[in-house]
ROTILUM-27179 format. One record per residue (C-alpha): y, x negated, z negated; residue in three letters. Coordinates in nm, 3 decimals. Layout:
<nodes>
NODE       c2       c1       c3  code
NODE        Y        X        Z   ALA
...
</nodes>
This chain:
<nodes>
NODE       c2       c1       c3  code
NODE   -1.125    1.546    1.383   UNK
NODE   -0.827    1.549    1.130   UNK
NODE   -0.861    1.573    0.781   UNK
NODE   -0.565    1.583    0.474   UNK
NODE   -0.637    1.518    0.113   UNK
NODE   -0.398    1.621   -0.112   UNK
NODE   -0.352    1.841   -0.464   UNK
NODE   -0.613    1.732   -0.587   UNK
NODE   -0.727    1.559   -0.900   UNK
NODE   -0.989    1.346   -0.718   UNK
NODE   -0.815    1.044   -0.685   UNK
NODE   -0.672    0.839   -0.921   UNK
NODE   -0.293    0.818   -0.686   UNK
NODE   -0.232    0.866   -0.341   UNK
NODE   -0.278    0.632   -0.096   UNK
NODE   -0.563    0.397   -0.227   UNK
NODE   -0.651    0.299    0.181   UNK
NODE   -0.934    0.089    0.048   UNK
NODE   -1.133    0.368   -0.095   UNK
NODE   -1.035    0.598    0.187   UNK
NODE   -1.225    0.309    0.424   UNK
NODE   -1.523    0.365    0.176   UNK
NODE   -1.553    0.719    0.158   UNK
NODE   -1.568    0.688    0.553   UNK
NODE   -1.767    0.467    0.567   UNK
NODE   -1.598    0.176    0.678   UNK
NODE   -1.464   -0.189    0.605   UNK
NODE   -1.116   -0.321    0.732   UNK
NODE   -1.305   -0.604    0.840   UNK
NODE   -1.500   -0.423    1.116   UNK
NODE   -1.155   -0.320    1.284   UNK
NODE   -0.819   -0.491    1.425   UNK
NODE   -0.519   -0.325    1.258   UNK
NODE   -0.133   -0.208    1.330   UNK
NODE    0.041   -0.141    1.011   UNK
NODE    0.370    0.040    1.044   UNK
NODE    0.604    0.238    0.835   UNK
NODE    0.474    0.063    0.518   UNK
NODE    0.638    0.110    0.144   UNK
NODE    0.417   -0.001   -0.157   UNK
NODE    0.444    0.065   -0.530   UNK
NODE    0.430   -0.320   -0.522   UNK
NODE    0.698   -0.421   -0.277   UNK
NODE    0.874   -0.146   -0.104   UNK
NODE    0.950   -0.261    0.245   UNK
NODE    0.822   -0.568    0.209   UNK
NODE    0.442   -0.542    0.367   UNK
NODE    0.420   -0.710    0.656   UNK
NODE    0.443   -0.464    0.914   UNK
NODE    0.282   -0.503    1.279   UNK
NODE   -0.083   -0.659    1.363   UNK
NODE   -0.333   -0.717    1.126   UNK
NODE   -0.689   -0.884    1.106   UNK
NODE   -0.968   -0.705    0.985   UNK
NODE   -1.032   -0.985    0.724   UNK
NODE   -0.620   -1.028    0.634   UNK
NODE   -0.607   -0.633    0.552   UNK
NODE   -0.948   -0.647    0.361   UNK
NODE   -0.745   -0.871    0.144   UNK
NODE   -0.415   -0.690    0.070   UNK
NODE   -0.619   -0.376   -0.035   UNK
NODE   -0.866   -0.600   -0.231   UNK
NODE   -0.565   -0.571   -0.521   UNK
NODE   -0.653   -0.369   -0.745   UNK
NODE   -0.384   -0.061   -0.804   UNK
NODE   -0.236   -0.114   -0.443   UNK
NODE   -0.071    0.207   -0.385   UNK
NODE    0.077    0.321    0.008   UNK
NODE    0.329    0.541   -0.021   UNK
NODE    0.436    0.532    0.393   UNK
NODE    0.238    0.376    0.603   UNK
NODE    0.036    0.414    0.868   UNK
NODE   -0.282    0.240    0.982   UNK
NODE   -0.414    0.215    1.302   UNK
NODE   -0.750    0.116    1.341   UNK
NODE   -0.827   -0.060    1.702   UNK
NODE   -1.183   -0.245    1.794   UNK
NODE   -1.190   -0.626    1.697   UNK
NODE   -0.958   -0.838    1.884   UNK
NODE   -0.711   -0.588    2.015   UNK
NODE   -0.361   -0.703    2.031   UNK
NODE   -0.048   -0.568    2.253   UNK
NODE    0.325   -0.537    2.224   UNK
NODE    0.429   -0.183    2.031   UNK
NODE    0.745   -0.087    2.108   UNK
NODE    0.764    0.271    1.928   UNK
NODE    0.556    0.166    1.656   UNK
NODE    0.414    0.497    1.496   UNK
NODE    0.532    0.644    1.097   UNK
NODE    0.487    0.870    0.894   UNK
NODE    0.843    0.960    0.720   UNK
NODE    0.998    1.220    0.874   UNK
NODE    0.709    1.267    1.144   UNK
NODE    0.662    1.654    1.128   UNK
NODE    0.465    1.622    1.430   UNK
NODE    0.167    1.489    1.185   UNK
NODE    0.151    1.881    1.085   UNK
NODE    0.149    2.089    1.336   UNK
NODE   -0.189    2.173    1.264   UNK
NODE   -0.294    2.093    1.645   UNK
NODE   -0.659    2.014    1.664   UNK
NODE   -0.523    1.787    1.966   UNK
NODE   -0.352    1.533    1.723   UNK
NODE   -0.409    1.199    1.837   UNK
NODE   -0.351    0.870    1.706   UNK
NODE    0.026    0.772    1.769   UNK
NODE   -0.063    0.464    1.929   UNK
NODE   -0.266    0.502    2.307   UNK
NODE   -0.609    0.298    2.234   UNK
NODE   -0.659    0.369    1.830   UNK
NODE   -0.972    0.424    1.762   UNK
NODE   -0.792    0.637    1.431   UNK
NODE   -0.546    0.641    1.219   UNK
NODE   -0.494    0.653    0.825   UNK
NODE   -0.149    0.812    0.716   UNK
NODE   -0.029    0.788    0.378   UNK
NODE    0.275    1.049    0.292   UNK
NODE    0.489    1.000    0.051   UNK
NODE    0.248    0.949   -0.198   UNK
NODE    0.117    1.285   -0.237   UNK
NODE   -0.126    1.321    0.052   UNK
NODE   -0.386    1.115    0.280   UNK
NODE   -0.398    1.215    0.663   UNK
NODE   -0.659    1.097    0.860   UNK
NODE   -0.638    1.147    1.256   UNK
NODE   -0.916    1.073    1.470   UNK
NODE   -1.192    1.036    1.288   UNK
NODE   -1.559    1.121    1.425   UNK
NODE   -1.728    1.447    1.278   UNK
NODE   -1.987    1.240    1.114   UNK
NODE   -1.675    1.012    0.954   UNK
NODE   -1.581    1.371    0.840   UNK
NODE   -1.876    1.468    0.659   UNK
NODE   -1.947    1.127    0.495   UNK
NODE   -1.546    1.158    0.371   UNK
NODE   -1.597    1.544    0.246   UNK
NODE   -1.882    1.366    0.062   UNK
NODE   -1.644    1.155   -0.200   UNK
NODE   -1.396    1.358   -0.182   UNK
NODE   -1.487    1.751   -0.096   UNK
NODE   -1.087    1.853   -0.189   UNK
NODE   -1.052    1.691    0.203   UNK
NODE   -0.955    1.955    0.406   UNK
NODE   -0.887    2.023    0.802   UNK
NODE   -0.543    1.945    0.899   UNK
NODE   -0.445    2.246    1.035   UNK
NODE   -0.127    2.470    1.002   UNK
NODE   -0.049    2.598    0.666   UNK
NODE   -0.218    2.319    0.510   UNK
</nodes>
């Protein structure tokens, strides 16, 4: 399932990934990460970008005001690690809304993936029906990713 929050007055700014892992439900912790395409408010371009432990990402977004404006976070089970040689992003990546309820993560193996766009919207790709619900939940703005979004 593929959800976008955006217009909305809900959230304090756009991307704040840590509450987006709360509303679902989840904890960085629980998950092994790639982190691509990644510009802060803090240091643009400067994130480390590639793999990331659970427990190293629970600690970036433990700062308090951390916003994502790119990025894009792909969640894998514990321990995953391979070489990305297209690693996936959001700028310019107009595939992200064609509205196809086929949208997969971009990388083969993600379990889903959190996109932030240019600070005005959250996409989330992949996510279970019951991740859904719990999300709609916190934030019921959270629409379906579809076409005309």
């Amino acid at each position: 399932m593929n959800l976008v929050l955006e217009k909305t007055s809900q959230v304090a700014w756009f991307t704040d990934v840590r509450a987006m892992l709360q509303a679902l439900g989840l904890s960085a912790s629980e998950f092994s990460w790639h982190v691509s395409d990644v510009e802060t408010n803090r240091h643009p371009n400067n994130e480390p970008e590639g793999w990331w432990t659970g427990a190293a990402l629970e600690r970036l977004l433990s700062q308090d005001g951390l916003q994502f404006i790119w990025g894009v976070f792909s969640a894998f089970p514990l321990g995953t690690r391979f070489d990305v040689t297209e690693p996936p992003f959001a700028d310019g990546n107009q595939r992200l809304w064609t509205g196809s309820a086929a949208l997969k993560p971009q990388l083969d193996g993600a379990l889903f993936e959190i996109v932030c766009w240019d600070s005005s919207a959250t996409l989330l790709i992949g996510i279970s029906a019951e991740q859904a619900a719990r999300f709609g939940q916190t934030y019921p703005d959270a629409k379906l990713l579809v076409s005309g979004s």
